[in-house]
PAGU-798098 format. One record per residue: x, y, z of N, C-alpha, C in turn; residue in three letters. Coordinates in nm, 3 decimals. Layout:
NODE    n_east   n_north      n_up   ca_east   ca_north     ca_up    c_east   c_north      c_up   code
NODE         X         Y         Z         X          Y         Z         X         Y         Z    ala
...
END
This chain:
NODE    n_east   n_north      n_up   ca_east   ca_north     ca_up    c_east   c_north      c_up   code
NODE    -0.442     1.479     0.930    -0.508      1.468     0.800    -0.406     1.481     0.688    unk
NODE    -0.408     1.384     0.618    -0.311      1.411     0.506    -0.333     1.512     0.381    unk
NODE    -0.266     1.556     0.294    -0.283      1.706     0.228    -0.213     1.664     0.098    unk
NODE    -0.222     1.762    -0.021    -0.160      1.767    -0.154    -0.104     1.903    -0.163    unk
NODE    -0.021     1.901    -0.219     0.047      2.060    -0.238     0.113     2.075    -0.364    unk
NODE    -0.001     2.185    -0.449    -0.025      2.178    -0.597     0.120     2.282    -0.624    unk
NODE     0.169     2.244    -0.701     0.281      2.350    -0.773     0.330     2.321    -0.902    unk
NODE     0.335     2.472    -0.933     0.395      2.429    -1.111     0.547     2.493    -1.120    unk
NODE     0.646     2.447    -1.180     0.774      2.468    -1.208     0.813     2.558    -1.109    unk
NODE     0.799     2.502    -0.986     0.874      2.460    -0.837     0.797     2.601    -0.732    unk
NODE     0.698     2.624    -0.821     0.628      2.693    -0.751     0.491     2.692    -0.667    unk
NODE     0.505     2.661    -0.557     0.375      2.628    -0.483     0.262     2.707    -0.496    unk
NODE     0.122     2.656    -0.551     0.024      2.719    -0.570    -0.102     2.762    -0.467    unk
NODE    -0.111     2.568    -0.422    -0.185      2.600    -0.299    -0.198     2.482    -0.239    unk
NODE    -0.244     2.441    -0.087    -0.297      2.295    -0.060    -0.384     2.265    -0.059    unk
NODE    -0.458     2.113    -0.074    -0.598      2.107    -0.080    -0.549     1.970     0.049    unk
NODE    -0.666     1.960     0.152    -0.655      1.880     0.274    -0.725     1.782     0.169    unk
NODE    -0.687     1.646     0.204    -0.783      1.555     0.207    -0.903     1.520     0.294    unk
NODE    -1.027     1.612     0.283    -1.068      1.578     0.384    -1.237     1.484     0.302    unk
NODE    -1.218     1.473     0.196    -1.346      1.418     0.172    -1.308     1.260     0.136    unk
NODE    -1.419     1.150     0.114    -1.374      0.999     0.085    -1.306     0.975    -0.103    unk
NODE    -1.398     1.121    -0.121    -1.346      1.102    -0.263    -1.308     1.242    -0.306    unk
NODE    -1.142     1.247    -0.366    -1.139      1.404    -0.451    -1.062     1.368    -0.595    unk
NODE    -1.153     1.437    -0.656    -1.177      1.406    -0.825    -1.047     1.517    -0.869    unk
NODE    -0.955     1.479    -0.978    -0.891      1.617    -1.051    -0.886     1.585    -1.169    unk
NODE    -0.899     1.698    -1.213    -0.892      1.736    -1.357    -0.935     1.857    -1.409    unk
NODE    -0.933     1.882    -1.565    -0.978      2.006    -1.672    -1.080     2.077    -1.590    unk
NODE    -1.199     1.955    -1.648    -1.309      2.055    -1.566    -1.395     2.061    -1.448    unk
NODE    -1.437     2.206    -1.451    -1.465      2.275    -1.309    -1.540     2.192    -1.200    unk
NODE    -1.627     2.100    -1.242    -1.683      2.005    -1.129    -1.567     1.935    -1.041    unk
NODE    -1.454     1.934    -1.053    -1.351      1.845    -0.989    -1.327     1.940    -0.855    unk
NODE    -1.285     1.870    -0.769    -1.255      1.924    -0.683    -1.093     1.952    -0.666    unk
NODE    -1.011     1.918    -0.770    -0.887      2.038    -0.778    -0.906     1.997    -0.933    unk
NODE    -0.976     2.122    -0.990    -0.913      2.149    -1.122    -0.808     2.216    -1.172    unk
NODE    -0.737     2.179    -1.270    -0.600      2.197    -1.344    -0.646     2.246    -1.494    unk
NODE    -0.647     2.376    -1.470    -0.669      2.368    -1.656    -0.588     2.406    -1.729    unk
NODE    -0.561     2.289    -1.788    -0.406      2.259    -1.876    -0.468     2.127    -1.963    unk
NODE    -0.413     2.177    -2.113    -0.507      2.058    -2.237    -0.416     1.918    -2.199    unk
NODE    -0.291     1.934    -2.108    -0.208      1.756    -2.034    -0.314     1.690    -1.951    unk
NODE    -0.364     1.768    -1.865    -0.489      1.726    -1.786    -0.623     1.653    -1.897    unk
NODE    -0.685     1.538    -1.817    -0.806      1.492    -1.919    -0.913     1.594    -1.830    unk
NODE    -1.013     1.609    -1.918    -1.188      1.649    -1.818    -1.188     1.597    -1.677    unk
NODE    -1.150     1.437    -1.671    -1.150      1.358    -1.574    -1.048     1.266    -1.536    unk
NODE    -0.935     1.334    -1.501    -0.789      1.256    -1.504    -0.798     1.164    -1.417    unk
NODE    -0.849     1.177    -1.281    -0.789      1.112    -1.158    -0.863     1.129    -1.053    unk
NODE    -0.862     0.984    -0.962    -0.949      1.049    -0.852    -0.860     0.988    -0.719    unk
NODE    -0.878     1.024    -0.640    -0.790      1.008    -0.489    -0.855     0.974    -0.409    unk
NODE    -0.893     0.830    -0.341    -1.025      0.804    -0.240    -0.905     0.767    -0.079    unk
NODE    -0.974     0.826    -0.018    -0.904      0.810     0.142    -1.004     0.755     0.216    unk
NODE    -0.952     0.639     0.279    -1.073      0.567     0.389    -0.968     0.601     0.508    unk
NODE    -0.992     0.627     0.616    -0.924      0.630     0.727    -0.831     0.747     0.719    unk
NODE    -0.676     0.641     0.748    -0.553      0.731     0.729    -0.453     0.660     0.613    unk
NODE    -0.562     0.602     0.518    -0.484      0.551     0.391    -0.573     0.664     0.269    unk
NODE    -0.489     0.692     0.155    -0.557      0.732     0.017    -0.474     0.677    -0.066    unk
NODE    -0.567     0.606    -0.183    -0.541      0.554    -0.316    -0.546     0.652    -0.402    unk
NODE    -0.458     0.660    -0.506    -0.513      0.736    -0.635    -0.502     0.601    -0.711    unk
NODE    -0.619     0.669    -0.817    -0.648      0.610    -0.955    -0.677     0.660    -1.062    unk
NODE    -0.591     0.631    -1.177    -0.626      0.712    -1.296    -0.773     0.671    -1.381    unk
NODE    -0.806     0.749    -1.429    -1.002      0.724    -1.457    -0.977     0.738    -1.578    unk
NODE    -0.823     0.663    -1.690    -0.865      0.634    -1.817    -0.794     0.767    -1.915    unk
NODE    -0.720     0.877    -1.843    -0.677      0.977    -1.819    -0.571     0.949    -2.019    unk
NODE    -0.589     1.061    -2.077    -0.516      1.056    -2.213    -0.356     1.072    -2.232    unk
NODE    -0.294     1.096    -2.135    -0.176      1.128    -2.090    -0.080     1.068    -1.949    unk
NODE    -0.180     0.997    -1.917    -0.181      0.936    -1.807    -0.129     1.002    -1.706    unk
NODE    -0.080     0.922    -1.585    -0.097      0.983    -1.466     0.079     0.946    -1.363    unk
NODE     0.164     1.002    -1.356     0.300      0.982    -1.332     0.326     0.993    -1.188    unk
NODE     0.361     0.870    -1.081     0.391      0.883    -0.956     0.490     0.881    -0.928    unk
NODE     0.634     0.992    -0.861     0.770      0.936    -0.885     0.823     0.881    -0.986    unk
NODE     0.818     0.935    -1.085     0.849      0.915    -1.234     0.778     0.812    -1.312    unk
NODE     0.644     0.724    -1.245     0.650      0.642    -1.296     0.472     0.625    -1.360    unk
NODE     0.456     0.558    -1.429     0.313      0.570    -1.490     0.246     0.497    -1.419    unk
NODE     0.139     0.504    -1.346     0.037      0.404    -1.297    -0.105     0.456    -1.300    unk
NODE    -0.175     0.323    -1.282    -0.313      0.299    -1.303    -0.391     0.332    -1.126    unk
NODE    -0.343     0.274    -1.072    -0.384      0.241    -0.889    -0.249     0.258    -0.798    unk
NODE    -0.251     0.343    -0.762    -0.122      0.336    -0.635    -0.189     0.373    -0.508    unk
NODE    -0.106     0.351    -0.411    -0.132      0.323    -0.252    -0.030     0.425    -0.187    unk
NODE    -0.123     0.570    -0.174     0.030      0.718    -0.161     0.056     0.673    -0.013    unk
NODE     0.172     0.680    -0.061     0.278      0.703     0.081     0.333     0.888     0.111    unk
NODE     0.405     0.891     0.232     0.444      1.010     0.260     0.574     1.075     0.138    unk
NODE     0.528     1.186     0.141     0.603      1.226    -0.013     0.615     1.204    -0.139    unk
NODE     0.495     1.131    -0.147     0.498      1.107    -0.344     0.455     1.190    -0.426    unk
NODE     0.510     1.193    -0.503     0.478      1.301    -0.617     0.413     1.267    -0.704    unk
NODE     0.308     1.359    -0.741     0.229      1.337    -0.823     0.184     1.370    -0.967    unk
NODE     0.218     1.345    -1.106     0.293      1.466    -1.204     0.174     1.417    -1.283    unk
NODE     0.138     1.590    -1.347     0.032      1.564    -1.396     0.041     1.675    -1.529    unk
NODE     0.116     1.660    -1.619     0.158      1.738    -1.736     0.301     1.838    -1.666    unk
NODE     0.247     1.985    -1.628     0.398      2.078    -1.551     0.368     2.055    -1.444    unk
NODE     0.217     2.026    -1.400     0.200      2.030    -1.243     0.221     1.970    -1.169    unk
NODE     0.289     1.980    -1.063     0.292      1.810    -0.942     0.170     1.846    -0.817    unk
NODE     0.193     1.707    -0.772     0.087      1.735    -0.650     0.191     1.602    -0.545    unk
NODE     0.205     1.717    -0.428     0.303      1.641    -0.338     0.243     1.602    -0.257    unk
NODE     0.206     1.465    -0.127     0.129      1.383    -0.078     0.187     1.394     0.059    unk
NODE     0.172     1.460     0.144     0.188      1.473     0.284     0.116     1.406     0.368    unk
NODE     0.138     1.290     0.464     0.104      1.259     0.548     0.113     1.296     0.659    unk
NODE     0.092     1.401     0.716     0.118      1.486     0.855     0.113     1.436     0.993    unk
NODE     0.201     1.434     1.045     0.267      1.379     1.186     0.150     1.352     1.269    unk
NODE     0.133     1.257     1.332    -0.003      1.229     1.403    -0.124     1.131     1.357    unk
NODE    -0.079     1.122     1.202    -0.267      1.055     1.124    -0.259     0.919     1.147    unk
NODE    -0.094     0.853     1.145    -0.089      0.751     1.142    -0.158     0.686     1.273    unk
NODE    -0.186     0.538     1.306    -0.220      0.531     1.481    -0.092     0.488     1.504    unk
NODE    -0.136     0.525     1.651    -0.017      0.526     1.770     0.004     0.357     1.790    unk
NODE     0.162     0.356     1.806     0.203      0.220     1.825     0.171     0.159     1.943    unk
NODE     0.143     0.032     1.981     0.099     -0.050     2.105     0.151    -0.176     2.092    unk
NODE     0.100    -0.269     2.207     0.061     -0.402     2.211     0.030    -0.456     2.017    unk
NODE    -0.133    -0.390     2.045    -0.227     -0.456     1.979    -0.160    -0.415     1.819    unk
NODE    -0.102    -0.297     1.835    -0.074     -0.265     1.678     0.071    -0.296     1.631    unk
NODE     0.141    -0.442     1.610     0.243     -0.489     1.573     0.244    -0.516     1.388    unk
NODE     0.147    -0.460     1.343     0.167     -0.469     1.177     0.237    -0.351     1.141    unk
NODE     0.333    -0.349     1.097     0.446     -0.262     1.065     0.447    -0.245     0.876    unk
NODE     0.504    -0.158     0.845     0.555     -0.146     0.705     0.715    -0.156     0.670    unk
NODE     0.746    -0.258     0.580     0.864     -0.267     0.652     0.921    -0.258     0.491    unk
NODE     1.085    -0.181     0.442     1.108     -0.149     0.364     1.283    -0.214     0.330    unk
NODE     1.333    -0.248     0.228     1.462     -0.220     0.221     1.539    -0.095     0.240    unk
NODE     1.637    -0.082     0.331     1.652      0.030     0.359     1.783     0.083     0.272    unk
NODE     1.836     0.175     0.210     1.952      0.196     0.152     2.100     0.187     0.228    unk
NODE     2.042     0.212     0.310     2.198      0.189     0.426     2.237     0.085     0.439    unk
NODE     2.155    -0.020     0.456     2.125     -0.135     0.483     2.201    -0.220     0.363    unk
NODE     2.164    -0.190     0.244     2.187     -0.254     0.125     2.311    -0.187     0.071    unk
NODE     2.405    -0.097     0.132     2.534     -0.006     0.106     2.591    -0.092     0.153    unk
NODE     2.577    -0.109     0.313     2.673     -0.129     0.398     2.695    -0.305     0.384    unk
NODE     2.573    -0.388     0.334     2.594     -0.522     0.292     2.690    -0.575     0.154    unk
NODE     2.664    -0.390     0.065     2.737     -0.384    -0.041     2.933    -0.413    -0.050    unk
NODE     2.933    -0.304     0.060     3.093     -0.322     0.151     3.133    -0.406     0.226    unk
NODE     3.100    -0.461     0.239     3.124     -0.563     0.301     3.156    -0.701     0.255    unk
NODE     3.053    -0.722     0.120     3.129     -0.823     0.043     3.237    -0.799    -0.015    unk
NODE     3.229    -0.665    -0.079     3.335     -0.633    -0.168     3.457    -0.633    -0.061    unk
NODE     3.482    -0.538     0.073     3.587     -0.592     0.159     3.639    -0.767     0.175    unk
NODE     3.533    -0.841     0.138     3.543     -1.001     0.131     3.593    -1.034    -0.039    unk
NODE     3.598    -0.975    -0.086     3.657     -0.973    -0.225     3.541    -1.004    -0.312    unk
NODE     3.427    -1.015    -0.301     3.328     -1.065    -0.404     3.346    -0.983    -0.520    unk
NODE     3.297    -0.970    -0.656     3.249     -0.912    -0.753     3.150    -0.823    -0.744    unk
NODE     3.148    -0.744    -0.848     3.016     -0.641    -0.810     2.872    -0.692    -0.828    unk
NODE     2.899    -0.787    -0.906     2.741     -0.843    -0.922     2.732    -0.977    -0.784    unk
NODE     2.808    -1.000    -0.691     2.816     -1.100    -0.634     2.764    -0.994    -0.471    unk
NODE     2.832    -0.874    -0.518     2.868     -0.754    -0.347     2.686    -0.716    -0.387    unk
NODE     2.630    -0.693    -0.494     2.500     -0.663    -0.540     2.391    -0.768    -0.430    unk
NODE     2.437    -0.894    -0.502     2.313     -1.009    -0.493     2.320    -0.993    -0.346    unk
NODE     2.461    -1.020    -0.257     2.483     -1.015    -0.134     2.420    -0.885    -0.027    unk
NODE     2.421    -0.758    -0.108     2.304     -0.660    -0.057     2.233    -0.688    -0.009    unk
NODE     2.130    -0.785    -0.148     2.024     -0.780    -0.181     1.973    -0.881    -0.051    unk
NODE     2.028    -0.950    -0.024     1.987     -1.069     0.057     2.027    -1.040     0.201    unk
NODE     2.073    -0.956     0.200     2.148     -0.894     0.344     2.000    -0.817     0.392    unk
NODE     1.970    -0.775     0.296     1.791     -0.646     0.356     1.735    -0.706     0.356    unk
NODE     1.740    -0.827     0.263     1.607     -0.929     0.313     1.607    -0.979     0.385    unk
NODE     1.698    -0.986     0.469     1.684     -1.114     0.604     1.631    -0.999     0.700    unk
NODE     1.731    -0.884     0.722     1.682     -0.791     0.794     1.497    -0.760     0.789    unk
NODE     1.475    -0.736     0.690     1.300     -0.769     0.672     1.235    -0.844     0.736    unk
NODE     1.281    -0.940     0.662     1.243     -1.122     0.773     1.288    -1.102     0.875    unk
NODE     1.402    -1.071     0.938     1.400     -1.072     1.117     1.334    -0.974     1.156    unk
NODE     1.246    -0.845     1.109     1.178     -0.743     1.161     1.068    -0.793     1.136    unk
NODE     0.990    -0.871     1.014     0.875     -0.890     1.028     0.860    -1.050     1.148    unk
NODE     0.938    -1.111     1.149     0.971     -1.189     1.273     0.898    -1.153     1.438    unk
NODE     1.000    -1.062     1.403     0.958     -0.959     1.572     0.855    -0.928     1.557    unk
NODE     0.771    -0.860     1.464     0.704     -0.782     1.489     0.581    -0.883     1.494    unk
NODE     0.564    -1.028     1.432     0.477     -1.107     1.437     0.439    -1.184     1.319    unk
NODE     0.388    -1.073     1.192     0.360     -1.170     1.068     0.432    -1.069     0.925    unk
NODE     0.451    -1.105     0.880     0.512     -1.119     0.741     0.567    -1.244     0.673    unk
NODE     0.616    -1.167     0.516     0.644     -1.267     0.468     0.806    -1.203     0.378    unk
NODE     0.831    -1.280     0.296     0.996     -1.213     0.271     1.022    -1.285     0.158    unk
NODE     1.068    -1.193     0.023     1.082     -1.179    -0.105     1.198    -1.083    -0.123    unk
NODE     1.235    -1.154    -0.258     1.377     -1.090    -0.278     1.357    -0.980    -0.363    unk
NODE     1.201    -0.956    -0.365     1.188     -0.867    -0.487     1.137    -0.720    -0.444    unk
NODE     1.111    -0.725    -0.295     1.114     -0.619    -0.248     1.077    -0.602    -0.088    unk
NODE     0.995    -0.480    -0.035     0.942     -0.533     0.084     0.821    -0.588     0.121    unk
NODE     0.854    -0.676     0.253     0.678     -0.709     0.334     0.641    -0.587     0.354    unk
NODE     0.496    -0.593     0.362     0.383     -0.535     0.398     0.294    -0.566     0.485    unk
NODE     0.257    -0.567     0.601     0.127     -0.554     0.727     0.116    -0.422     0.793    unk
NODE     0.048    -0.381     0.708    -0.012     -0.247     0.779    -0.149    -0.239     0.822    unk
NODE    -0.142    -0.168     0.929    -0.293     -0.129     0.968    -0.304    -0.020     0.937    unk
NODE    -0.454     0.005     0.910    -0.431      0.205     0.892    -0.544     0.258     0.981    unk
NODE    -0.591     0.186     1.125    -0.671      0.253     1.214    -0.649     0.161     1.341    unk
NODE    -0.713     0.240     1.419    -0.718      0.159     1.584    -0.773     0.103     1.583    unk
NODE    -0.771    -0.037     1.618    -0.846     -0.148     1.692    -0.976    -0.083     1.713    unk
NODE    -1.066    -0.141     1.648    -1.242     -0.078     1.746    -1.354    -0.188     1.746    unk
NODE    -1.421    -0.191     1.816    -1.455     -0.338     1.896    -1.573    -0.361     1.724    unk
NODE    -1.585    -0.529     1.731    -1.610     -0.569     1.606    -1.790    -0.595     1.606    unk
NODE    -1.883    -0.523     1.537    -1.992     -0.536     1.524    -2.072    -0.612     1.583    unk
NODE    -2.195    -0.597     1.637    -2.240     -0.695     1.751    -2.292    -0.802     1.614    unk
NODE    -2.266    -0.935     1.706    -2.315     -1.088     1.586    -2.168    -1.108     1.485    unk
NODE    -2.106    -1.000     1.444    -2.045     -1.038     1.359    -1.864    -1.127     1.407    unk
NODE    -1.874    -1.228     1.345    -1.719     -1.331     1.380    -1.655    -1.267     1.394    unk
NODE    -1.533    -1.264     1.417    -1.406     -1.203     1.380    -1.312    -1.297     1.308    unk
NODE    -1.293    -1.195     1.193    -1.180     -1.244     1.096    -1.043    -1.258     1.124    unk
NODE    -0.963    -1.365     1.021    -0.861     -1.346     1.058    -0.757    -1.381     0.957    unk
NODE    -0.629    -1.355     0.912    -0.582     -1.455     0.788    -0.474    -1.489     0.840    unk
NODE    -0.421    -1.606     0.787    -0.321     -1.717     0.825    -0.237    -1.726     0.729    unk
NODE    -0.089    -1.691     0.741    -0.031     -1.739     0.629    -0.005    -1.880     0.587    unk
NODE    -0.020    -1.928     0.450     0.041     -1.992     0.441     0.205    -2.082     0.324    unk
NODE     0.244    -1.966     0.291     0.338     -1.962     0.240     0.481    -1.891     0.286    unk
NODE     0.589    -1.927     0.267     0.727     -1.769     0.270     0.766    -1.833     0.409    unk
NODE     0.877    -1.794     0.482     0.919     -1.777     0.603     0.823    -1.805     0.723    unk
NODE     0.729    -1.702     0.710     0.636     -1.714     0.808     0.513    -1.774     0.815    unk
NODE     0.511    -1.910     0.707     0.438     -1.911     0.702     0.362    -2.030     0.847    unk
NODE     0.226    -2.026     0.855     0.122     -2.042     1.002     0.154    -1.904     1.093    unk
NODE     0.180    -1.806     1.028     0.119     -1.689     1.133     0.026    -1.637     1.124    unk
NODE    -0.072    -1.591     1.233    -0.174     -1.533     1.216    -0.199    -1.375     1.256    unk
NODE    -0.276    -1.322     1.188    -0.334     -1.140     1.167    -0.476    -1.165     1.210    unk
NODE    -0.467    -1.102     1.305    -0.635     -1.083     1.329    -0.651    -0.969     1.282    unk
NODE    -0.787    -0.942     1.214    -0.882     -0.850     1.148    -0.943    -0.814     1.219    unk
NODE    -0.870    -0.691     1.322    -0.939     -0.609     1.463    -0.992    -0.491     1.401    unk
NODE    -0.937    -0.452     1.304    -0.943     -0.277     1.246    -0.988    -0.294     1.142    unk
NODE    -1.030    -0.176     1.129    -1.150     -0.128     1.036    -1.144    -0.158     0.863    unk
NODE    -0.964    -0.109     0.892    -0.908     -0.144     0.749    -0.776    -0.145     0.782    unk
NODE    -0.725    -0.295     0.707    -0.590     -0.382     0.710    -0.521    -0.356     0.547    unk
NODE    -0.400    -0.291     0.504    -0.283     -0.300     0.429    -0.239    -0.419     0.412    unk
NODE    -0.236    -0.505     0.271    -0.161     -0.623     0.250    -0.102    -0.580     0.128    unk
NODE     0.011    -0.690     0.132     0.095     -0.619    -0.029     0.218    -0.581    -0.003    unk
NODE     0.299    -0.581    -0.074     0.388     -0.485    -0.098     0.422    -0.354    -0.165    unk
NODE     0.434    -0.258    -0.203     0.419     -0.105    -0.275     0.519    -0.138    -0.377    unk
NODE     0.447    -0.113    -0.443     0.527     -0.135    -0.627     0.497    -0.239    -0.669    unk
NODE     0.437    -0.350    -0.601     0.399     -0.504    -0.686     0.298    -0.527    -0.659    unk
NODE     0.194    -0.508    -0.544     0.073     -0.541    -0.563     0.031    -0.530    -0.440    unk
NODE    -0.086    -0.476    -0.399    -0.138     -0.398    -0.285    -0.295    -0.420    -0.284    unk
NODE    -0.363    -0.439    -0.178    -0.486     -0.433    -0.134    -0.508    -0.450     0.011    unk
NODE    -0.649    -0.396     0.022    -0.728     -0.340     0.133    -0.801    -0.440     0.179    unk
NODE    -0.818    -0.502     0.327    -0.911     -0.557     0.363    -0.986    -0.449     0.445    unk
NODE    -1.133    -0.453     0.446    -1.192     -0.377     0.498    -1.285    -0.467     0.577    unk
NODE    -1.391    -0.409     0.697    -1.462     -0.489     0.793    -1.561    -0.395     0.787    unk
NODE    -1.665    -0.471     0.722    -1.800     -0.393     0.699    -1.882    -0.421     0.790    unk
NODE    -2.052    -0.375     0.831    -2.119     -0.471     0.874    -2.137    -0.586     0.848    unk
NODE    -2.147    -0.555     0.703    -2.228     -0.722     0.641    -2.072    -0.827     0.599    unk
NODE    -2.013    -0.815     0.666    -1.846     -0.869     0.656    -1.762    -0.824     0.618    unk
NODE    -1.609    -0.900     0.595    -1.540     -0.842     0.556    -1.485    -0.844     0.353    unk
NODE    -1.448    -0.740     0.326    -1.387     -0.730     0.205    -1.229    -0.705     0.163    unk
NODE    -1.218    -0.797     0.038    -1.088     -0.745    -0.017    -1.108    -0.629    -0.141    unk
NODE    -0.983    -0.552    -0.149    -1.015     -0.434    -0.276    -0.894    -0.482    -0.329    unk
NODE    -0.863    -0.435    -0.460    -0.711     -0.448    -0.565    -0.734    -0.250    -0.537    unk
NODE    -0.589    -0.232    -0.464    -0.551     -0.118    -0.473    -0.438    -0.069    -0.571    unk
NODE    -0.305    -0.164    -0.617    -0.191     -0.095    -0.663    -0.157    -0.281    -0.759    unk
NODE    -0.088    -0.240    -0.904    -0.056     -0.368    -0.912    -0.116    -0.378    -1.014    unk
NODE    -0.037    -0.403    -1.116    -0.080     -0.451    -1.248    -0.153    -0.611    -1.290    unk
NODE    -0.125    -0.710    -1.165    -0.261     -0.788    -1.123    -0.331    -0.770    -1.026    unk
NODE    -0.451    -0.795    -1.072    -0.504     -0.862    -0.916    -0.510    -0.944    -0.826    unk
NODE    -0.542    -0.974    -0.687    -0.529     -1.019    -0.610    -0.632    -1.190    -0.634    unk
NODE    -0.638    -1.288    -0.637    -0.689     -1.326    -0.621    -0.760    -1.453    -0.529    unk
NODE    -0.873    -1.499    -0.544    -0.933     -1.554    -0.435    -1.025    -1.675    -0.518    unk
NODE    -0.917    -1.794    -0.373    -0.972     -1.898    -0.468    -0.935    -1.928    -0.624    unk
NODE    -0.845    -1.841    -0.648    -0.786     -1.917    -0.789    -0.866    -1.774    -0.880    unk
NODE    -0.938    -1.708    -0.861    -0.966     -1.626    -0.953    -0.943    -1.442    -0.919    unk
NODE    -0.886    -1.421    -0.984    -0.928     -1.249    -0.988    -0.982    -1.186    -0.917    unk
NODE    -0.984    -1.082    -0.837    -1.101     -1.010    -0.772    -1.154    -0.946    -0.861    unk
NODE    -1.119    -0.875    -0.945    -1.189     -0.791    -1.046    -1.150    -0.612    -0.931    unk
NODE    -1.213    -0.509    -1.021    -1.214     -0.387    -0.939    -1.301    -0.369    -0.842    unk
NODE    -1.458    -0.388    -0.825    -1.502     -0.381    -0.715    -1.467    -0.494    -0.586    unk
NODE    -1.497    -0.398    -0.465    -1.492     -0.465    -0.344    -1.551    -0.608    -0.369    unk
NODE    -1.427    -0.741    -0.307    -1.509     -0.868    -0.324    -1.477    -0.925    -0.217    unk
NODE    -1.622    -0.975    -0.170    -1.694     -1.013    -0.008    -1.583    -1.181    -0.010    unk
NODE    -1.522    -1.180     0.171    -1.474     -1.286     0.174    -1.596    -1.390     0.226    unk
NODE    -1.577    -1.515     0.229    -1.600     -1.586     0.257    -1.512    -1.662     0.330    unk
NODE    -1.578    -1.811     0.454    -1.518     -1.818     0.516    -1.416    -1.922     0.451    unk
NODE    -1.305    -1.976     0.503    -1.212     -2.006     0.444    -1.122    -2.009     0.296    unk
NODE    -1.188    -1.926     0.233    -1.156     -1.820     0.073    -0.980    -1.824     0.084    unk
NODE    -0.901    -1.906     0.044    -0.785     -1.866     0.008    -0.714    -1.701    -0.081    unk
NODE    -0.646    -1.653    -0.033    -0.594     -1.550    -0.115    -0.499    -1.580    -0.165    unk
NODE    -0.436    -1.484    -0.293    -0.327     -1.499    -0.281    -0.276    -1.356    -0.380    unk
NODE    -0.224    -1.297    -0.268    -0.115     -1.136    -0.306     0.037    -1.115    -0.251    unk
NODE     0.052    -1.043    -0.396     0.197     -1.051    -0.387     0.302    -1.177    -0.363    unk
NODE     0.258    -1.274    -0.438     0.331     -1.370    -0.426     0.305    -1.471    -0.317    unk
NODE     0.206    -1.431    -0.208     0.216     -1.506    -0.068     0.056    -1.502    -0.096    unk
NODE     0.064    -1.644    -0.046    -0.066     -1.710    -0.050    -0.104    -1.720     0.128    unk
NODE    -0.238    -1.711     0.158    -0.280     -1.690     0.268    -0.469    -1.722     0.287    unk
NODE    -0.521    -1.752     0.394    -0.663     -1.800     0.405    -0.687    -1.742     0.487    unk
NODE    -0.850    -1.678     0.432    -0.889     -1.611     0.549    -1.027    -1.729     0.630    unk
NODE    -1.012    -1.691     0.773    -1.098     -1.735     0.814    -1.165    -1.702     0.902    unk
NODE    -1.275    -1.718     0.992    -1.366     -1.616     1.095    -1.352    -1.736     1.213    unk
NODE    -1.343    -1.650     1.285    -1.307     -1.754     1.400    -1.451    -1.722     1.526    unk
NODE    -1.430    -1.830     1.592    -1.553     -1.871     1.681    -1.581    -1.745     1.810    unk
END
C-alpha cells in the first residue's frame, strides 16, 4: 500500500496510508490530512488511488500545489515525490510489493532516460571531439534509442526526444466481464508504430510523466479514458476529453503525448 509522510522543516510528523479511493488535504478539519497553516486553502488538494496508481490534483488551491519543485494542476505520483505544500512536504512512498509481479502477460514497462546513460553518451562524444552542445544532443539521442530498444523488447512503445515512453499497467491481468469484448489499442504512429496492447487489466498507464498522462480503465459498461497529468488533454477523435471519464468507442482514435493510437474491441 502506498503511504505519505507529512513533515515540516525536515521533521517527520506522521504517515497517513493511502488506503481510501479518495484523500482530501487541506485547512479544514473535514479533510482527511488537515494542515492548518493560512499557505494551505480550506480545500487544497485531493489524492485519488485506483489500484496501485494515485493521482493528485489541485482543487483550485490559492497558493497552489508544488511537486518536486514544480507547480501542477494533475500529476501521476511516482515513488518519492515530494509534495510541498507552504513549510510542509508530503513524501509519496510506494512500498515494495504494491507494484504487480512481472510475467509473460505483464511486458508494459515504464521506461525512463536514465542519467548514466545520458553521462556516459555525454563522454563519449566529447572523447570523439564533438562540442558541448553536439556531446549534449548526442546524449540525448543515445537514451533514446536505448528507450526504443527497451520498449522494442518489451513489446509496445513509442520514442520521443522529449522524454520517456510510457506502458504501464498498474494491476494483474483479471479475466474480462462476462459479454463484454476485449479491448485493445494499436499504435499508430513513432517507431513502433502497428503494435498492439491488449486491455487485460483493470487499469492501463499511457503517457509519458511530465508531458501528458492518462488512465484507461475497464468498467462493466466498457472501457474509459481519464486526463491524469498534462497541461493538455488527451484527445479522441480530434477533440478533447475534457476532465471527466470519457467512454471509448469502438474504433475512437486517440491521441497522447504526441503518439497517436486506435482503440479497438476485438472479436
Amino acid at each position: 500500500m502506498a503511504k505519505l509522510i507529512l513533515s515540516m522543516d525536515g521533521l517527520v510528523l506522521k504517515e497517513i496510508p493511502l488506503s481510501k479511493e479518495r484523500t482530501t488535504i487541506g485547512r479544514k478539519p473535514h479533510n482527511d490530512i488537515q494542515i492548518d497553516n493560512l499557505a494551505v486553502s480550506g480545500e487544497h488538494a485531493v489524492i485519488v488511488t485506483i489500484l496501485n496508481d494515485s493521482f493528485l490534483e489541485d482543487l483550485g488551491s490559492t497558493n497552489g500545489t508544488l511537486i518536486n519543485g514544480n507547480t501542477v494542476k494533475k500529476h501521476f505520483l511516482q515513488n518519492n515525490d515530494v509534495v510541498e505544500l507552504g513549510k510542509y512536504k508530503l513524501k509519496f512512498i510506494q512500498e515494495q510489493g504494491a507494484a504487480p509481479a512481472a510475467g509473460a502477460a505483464d511486458f508494459e514497462k515504464t521506461m525512463v532516460l536514465r542519467p548514466s546513460a545520458m553521462k556516459a553518451a555525454a563522454e563519449q562524444a566529447k572523447a570523439m571531439g564533438a562540442s558541448g552542445a553536439q556531446a549534449a544532443q548526442a546524449a540525448r539521442q543515445a537514451a533514446v534509442q536505448q528507450v526504443a530498444a527497451n520498449a522494442a523488447a518489451a513489446g509496445v512503445a513509442d520514442k520521443d526526444n522529449k522524454g520517456a515512453a510510457v506502458m504501464a499497467a498498474a494491476a494483474a491481468a483479471a479475466p474480462k466481464p462476462a459479454g463484454q469484448p476485449l479491448g485493445a489499442i494499436q499504435l499508430l504512429s513513432g517507431g513502433n508504430a502497428g503494435k498492439e496492447l491488449e486491455l487485460t487489466k483493470p487499469l492501463t498507464t499511457l503517457g509519458k510523466p511530465g508531458v501528458q498522462v492518462a488512465v484507461l480503465t475497464r468498467r462493466p459498461q466498457g472501457y474509459f479514458i481519464t486526463h491524469v497529468e498534462g497541461a493538455q488533454q488527451p484527445t479522441v477523435n480530434g477533440q478533447a476529453i475534457g476532465t471527466a471519464p470519457h467512454a471509448l468507442k469502438d474504433h475512437d482514435l486517440i491521441e497522447l503525448a504526441g503518439v497517436k493510437m486506435e482503440f479497438f474491441l476485438k472479436n
